[in-house]
N, CA, C and O of each residue as an XYZ file, in Angstrom:
96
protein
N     132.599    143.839    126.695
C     131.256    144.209    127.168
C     130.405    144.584    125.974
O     130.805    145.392    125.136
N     129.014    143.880    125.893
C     128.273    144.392    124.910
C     127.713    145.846    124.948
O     127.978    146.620    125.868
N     126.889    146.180    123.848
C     126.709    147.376    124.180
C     125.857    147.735    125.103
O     125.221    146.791    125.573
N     125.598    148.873    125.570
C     125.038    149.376    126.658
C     125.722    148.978    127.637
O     124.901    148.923    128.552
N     126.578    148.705    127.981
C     127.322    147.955    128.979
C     126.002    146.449    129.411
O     125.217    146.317    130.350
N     126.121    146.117    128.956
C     125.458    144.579    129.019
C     126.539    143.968    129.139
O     127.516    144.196    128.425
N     126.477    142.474    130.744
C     127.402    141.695    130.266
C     126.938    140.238    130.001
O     125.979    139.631    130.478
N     127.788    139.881    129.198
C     127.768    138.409    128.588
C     127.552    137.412    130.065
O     127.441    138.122    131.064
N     127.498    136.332    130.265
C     126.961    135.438    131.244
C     128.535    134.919    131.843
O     128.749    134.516    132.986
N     129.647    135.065    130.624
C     130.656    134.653    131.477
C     131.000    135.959    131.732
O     132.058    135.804    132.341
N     130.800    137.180    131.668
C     131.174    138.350    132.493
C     130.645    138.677    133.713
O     131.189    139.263    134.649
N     129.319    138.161    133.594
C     128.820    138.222    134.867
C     129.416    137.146    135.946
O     129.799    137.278    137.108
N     129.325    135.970    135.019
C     129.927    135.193    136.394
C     131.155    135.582    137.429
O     131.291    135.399    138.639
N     132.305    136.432    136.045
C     133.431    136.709    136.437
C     133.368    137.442    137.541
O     134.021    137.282    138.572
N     132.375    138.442    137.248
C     132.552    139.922    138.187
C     131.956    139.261    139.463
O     132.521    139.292    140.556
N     130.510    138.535    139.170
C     129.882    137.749    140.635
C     130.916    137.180    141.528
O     131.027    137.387    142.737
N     131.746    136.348    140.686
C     133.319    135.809    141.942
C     133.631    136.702    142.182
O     133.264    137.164    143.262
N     134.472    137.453    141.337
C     135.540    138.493    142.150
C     134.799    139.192    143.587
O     135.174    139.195    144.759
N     133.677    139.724    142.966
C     132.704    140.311    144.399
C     132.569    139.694    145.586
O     132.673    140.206    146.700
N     132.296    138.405    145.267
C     132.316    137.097    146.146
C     133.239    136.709    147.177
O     133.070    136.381    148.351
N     134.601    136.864    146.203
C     135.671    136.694    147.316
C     136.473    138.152    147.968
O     137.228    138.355    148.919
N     136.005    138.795    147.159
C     136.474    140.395    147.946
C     135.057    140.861    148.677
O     134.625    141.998    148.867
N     134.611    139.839    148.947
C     133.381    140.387    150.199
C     133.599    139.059    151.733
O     133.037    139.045    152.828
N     134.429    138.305    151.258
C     134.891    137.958    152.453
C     136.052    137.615    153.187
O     135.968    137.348    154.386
């Protein structure tokens, strides 16, 4: 994670799935 907690575009994508499939 960059600083400030910024995430990179493949971190976001990562976290967007995981959310994705643990929301249905």
């Amino acid at each position: 994670v960059g600083k400030g907690g910024e995430l990179t575009h493949d971190e976001a994508t990562i976290i967007s799935g995981a959310l994705d499939s643990t929301e249905k």
